[in-house]
N, C-alpha and C positions, 0 to 999 in steps of 0.2 A: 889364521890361528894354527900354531903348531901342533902335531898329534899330542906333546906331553901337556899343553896345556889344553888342550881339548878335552884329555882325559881328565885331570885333577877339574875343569868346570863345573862338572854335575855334582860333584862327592860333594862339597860344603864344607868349611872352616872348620866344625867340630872333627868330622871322620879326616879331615888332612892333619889338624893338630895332634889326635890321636897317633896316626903313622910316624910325624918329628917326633912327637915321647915315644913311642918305639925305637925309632933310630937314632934316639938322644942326641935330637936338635932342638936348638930354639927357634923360631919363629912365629910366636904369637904377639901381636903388637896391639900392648896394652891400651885402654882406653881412647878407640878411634872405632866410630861407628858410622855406618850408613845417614846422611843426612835424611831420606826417605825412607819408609818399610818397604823390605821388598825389592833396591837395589841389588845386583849383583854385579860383580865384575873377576875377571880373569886374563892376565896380558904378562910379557915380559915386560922388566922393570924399567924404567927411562926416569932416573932422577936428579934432579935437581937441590941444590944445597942454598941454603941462605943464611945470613949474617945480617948482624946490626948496622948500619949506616954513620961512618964517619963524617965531618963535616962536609963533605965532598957531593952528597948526601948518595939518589941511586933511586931505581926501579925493582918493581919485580920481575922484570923481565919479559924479552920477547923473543921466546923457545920456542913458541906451539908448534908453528910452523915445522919445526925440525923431529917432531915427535912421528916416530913410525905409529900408524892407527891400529896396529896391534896389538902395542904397547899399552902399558896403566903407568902412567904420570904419578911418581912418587916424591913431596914434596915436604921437605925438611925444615920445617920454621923452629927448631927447638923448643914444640909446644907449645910455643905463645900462643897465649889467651887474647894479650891487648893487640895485637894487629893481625889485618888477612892476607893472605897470597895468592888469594884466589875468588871472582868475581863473574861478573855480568857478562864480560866478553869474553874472559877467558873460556866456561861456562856455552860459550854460543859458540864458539871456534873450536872447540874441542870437539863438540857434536857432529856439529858441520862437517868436521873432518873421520869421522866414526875414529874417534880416540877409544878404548876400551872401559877408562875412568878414570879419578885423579886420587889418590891416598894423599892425606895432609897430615903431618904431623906439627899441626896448630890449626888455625879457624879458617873457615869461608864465610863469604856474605854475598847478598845477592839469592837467597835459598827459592826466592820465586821464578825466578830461571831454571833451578835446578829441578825443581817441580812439574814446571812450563813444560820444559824438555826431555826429564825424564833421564838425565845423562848421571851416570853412578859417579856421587863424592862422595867420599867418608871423611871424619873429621873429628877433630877433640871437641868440637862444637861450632856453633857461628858468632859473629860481633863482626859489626859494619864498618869498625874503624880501618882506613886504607895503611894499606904499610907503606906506602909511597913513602919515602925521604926518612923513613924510619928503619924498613930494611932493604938490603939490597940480594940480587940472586951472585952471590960467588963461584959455584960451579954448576958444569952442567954434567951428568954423566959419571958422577964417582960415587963409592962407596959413602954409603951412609951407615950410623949406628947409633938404633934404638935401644940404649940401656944395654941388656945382655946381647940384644941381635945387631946381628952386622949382615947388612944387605946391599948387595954389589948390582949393577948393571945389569941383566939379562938374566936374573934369579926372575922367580913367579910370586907375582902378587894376585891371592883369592881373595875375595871380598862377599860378603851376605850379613845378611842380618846378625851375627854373630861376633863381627867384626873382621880381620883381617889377618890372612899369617900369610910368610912370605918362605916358599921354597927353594934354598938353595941349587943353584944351577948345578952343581958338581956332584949333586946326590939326587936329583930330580927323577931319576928313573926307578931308585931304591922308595924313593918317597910314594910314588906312583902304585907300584906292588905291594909296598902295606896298606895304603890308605883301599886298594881296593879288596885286599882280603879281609881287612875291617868292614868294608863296606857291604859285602857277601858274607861275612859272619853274620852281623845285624838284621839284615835281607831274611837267612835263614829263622834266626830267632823270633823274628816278627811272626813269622807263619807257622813255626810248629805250636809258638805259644797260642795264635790264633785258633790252632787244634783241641788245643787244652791241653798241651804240655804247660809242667810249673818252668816258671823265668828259670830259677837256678840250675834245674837240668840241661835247660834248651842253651842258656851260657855254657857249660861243661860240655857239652857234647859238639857245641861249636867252638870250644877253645879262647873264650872270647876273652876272660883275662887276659890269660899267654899274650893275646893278640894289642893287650893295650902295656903290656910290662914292658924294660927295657931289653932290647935284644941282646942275648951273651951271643959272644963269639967262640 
């Protein structure tokens, strides 16, 4: 694991989100959550894109293998509901291999492996139907776009209970330094108010707005 994602690990999805609306990014990917309480994960990106199936028909693919175990497996089904991309083996091969986690932007199945194992999927949900001959994997390794986000190869995908945002590689250091003076803002707040300072003070005097508004230049 690399120092920048090393340091964004511990902060959590909310205090990283907070830092992009400071630095007025997007990356908070709506509606995909932990298939477990309690999962977490953190890797650079390694994604995967997929498409419907012409009559020719097609697989989901066999990547795993090529995934560096540092990485989080980010995978693009354009939200679908009615088919998976991901499964029982993939699921057992990804572990095997210390993958970081897989992000799906559509469903998994197989969720008693995930549990078995204990290996971080997030996901719009689960359904057991196979995408086998339904979709196929079209690329490996480009740019994907979630609605307003656009997330490249080698950007940072966090994961927790809260769901998932994804840090641009080209501002990842900027990202880093707000999400931890947020994070030492809050730290401070917790303890003076533990004192019996009022919230509103102990906010002022650590600047904690400021700290969540957009940055002027």
């Amino acid at each position: 694991m690399d120092d920048v994602v090393a340091a964004l690990r511990p902060l959590g999805t909310s205090t990283i989100s907070d830092a992009l609306d400071r630095l007025g990014l997007i990356g908070q990917l709506p509606k995909v959550y932990p298939v477990l309480q309690g999962m977490r994960t953190a890797g650079r990106v390694f994604s995967i894109q997929y498409e419907p199936v012409d009559a020719s028909g097609g697989t989901v693919g066999d990547y795993i293998d090529d995934v560096p175990s540092e990485d989080v497996l980010v995978l693009d089904n354009a939200a679908r509901t009615d088919v998976t991309v991901w499964g029982d083996i993939l699921t057992s091969v990804a572990h095997a291999r210390g993958i970081q986690g897989t992000v799906i932007n559509g469903v998994c199945r197989d969720t008693d492996r995930i549990h078995e194992l204990g290996y971080p999927v997030f996901s719009v949900g689960r359904w057991m139907r196979t995408g086998k001959d339904r979709v196929r994997m079209s690329a490996v390794n480009v740019p994907l776009t979630f609605g307003d986000i656009r997330v490249l190869p080698g950007d940072i995908a966090i994961g927790d209970d809260d769901g998932v945002v994804f840090v641009p590689a080209a501002r990842e250091n900027e990202v880093v330094e707000a999400a931890l003076r947020i994070a030492e803002a809050e730290d401070t707040i917790r303890g003076v108010v533990a004192g019996g300072v009022r919230l509103d003070e102990a906010r002022s005097k650590a600047g904690y707005h400021r700290l969540q508004s957009l940055q002027t230049r």
